[in-house]
N, C-alpha and C positions, 0 to 999 in steps of 0.2 A: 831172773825170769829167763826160760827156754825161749829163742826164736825159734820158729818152725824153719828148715830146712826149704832152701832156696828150692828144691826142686818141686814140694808139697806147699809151698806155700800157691794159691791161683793168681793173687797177684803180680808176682815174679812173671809168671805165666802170661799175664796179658800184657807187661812194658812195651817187649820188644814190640809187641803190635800196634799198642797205642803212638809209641814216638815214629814206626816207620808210614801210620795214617795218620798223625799229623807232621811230618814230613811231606807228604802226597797233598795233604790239604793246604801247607804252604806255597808249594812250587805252584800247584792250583789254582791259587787263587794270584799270584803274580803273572800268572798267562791269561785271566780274566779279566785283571785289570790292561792287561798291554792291547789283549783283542778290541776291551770295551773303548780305549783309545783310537783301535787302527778302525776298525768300523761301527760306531757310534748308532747308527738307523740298523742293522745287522743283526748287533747283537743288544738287547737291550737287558741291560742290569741295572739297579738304582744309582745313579750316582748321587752321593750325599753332596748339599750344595749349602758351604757356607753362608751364616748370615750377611746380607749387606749391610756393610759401615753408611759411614755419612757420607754422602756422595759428590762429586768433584768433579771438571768440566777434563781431567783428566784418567778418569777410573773408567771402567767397561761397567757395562751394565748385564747381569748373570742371571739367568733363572731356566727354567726346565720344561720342558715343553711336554706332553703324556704319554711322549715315545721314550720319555729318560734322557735326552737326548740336552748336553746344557750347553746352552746358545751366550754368545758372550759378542756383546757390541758397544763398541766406542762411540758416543755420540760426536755429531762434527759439533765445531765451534762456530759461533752464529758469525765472526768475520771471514770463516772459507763460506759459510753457505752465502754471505752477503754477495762474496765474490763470482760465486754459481750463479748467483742467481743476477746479477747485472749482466755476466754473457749471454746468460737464457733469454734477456731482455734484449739485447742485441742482436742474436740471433733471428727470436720473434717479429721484431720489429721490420728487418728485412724482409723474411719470406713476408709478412702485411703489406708491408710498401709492393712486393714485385706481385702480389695475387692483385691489389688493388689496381697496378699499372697494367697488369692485363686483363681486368675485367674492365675497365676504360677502353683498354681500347677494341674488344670483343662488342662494348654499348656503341664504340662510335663508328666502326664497322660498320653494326646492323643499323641506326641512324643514319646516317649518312644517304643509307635507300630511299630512306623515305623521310626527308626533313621536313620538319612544317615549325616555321620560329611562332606560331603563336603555344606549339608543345614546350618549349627550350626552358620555360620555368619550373614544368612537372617535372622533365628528365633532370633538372639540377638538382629536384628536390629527391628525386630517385638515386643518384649517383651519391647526394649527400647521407642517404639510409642506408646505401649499401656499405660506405664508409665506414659508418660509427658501428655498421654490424662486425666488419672484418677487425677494425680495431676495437672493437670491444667483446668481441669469441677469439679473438688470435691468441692471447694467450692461454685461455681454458684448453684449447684444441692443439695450443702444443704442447703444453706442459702432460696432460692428458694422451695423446700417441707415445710420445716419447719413452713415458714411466710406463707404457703400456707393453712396446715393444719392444724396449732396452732393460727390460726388469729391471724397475725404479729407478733406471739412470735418464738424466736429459746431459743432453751436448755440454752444456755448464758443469754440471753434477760429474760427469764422466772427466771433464780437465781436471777439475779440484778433485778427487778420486771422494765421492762420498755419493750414498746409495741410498734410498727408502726403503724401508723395511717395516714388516708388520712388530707391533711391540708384545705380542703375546707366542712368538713362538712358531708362527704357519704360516703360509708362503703369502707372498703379497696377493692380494686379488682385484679385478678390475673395479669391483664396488668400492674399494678404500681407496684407491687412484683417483676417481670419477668424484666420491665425496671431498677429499684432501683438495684437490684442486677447483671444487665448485667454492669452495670456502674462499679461493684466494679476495675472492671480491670482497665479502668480509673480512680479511686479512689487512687488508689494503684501508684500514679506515686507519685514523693516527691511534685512537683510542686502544687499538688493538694490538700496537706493534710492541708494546710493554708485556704482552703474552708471556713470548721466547725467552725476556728476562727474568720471569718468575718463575719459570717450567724449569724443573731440576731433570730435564733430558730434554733442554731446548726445543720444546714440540709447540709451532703456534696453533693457534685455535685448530684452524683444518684440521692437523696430526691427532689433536686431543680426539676431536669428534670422529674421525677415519680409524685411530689406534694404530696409529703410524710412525715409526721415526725415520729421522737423517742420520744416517750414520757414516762415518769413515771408512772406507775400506781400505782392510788388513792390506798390507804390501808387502808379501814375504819375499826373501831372496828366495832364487831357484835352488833346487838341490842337484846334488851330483847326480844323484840321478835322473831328474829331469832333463838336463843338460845331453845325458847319457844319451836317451831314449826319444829324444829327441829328433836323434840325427840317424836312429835304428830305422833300417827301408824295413817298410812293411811285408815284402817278399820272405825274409826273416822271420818271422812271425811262427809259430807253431799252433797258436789256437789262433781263432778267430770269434769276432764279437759283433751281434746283429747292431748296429746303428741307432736303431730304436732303443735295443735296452740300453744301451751305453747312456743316452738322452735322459731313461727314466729312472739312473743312478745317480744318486746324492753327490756333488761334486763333495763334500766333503768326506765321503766315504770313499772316494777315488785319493783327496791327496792326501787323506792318512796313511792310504795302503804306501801312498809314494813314500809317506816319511818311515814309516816299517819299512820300506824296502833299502830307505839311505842308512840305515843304520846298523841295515843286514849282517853287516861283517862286526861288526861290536858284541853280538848277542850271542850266546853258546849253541852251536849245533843243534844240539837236543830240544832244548828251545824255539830256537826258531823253524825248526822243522815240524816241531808241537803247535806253532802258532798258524804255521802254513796250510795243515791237515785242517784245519780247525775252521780257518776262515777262506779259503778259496771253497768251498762247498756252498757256505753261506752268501758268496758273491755269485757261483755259479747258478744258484738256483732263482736271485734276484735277476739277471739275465736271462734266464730261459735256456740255457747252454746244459751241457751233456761238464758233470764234475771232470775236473783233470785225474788221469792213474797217478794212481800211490807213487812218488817219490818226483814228481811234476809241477806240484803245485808251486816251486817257485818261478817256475818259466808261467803258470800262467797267471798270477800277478805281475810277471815286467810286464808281458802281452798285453796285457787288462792295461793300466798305465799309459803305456805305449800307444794302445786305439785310441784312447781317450783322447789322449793330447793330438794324434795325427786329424779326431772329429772337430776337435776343438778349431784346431789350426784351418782346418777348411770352411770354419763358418758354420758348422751343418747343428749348433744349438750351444 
């Protein structure tokens, strides 16, 4: 049999093209994958999410939320939250004793003007109502501020490093707080506390009905580069970043960028210059900010970082 002559054959003809676009389609899709890591809310591509095995009071808990976006949380173990949760008690129990000691003596102030001992049995019965109200809403009312305003942390929960979280994937909200902790009264019965032992993500009744967990919070070391940018004066700075939007950026899409950025020096040139083009536009436009010029974009990821941490550091969200 004659082959046809490499130059008349069209197959010949299209290799070179086919291997040099998928060459393009491989490199491609390894900067896809790296972006969909460095900002996960940004850039959203499916990520495929293994099936859950049998689960373990040491495994994370994985699932995907409908931004693609795969959330991964460690449940606490029910002896830290024991221990959260007797400081909490401690805690509570103070501020009751010192509301209760100054609403006494606010009643015997205003008594005091005008005593008449054939009242002294209603006022005891009045001071004894107001008692059983203050220790009996003291904990609903602190448990409740606290996850309110420390996004799921109470003074307890914040020593033992572990958080509330919602279990499907979306940010906590004040209805799942207000439900989770009206429950505690129900909580609180003996029948009930065999819950957290049967729940394979330790959630008692409250969680179950709120869709709420306890979980651990991650405790990563810092990176070099945080460390770095840290100590960077903001005078330094080449771009700047309004406050607000810094606020309504994904902290996780900030400390991805940080960990693309500590690993900067490891990645080829071409690459990371490819990743830089790609995703400072997509953080720019989440900001409300004007894109960084062609060959900038890695000054304005430290800068981005950088504000973050300096908002952070002042308390301001």
């Amino acid at each position: 049999m004659n082959l046809p002559e490499r130059g008349s054959n069209p197959f010949y003809r299209r290799a070179p093209a086919d291997a040099a676009r998928r060459s393009r389609n491989s490199r491609r899709g390894n900067d896809d994958a790296i972006l969909s890591q460095a900002a996960p809310s940004l850039y959203h591509r499916p990520v495929p999410t293994p099936p859950l095995q049998p689960f373990s009071m040491t495994e994370s808990i994985v699932f995907d939320t409908p931004e693609n976006i795969q959330i991964r949380y460690r449940p606490a173990g029910l002896g830290t939250r024991l221990i959260a949760w007797m400081i909490d008690q401690t805690f509570a129990l103070v501020l009751e004793i010192l509301i209760l000691i100054g609403a006494l003596l606010t009643v015997a102030s205003v008594a005091s003007l005008r005593f008449d001992p054939s009242e002294s049995s209603e006022a005891i019965g009045y001071l004894t109502g107001l008692g059983f109200l203050i220790f009996g809403l003291g904990n609903l009312v602190y448990f409740t501020l606290f996850e309110l305003f420390m996004r799921g942390q109470t003074p307890g929960k914040k020593i033992c490093g572990l958080q509330v979280v919602k279990d499907d994937g979306f940010g906590l909200d004040a209805g799942g707080i207000v439900v989770r902790n009206v429950f505690r009264l129900v909580d609180s019965l003996p029948l009930t506390w065999i819950v957290p032992l049967l729940s394979r993500k330790s959630q008692r009744l409250g969680d179950m009905v709120a869709g709420t967990l306890v979980v651990a919070e991650e405790r990563a070391e810092f990176s070099q580069t945080r460390v770095i940018l840290e100590q960077r004066p903001a005078a330094e700075a080449v771009f700047r970043f309004p406050t607000t939007g810094l606020a309504r950026l994904p902290r996780a899409d900030v400390g991805a960028v940080e960990q693309l950025l500590d690993r900067w020096d490891q990645m080829p040139p071409a690459q990371r210059a490819a990743l830089a083009e790609r995703l400072a536009p997509l953080l720019a436009h989440r900001l409300s900010v004007e894109a960084p010029p062609v060959g900038q974009e890695h000054d304005f990821l430290l800068d981005l970082v950088a504000a973050d941490l300096r908002r952070r550091d002042r308390g301001l969200g």
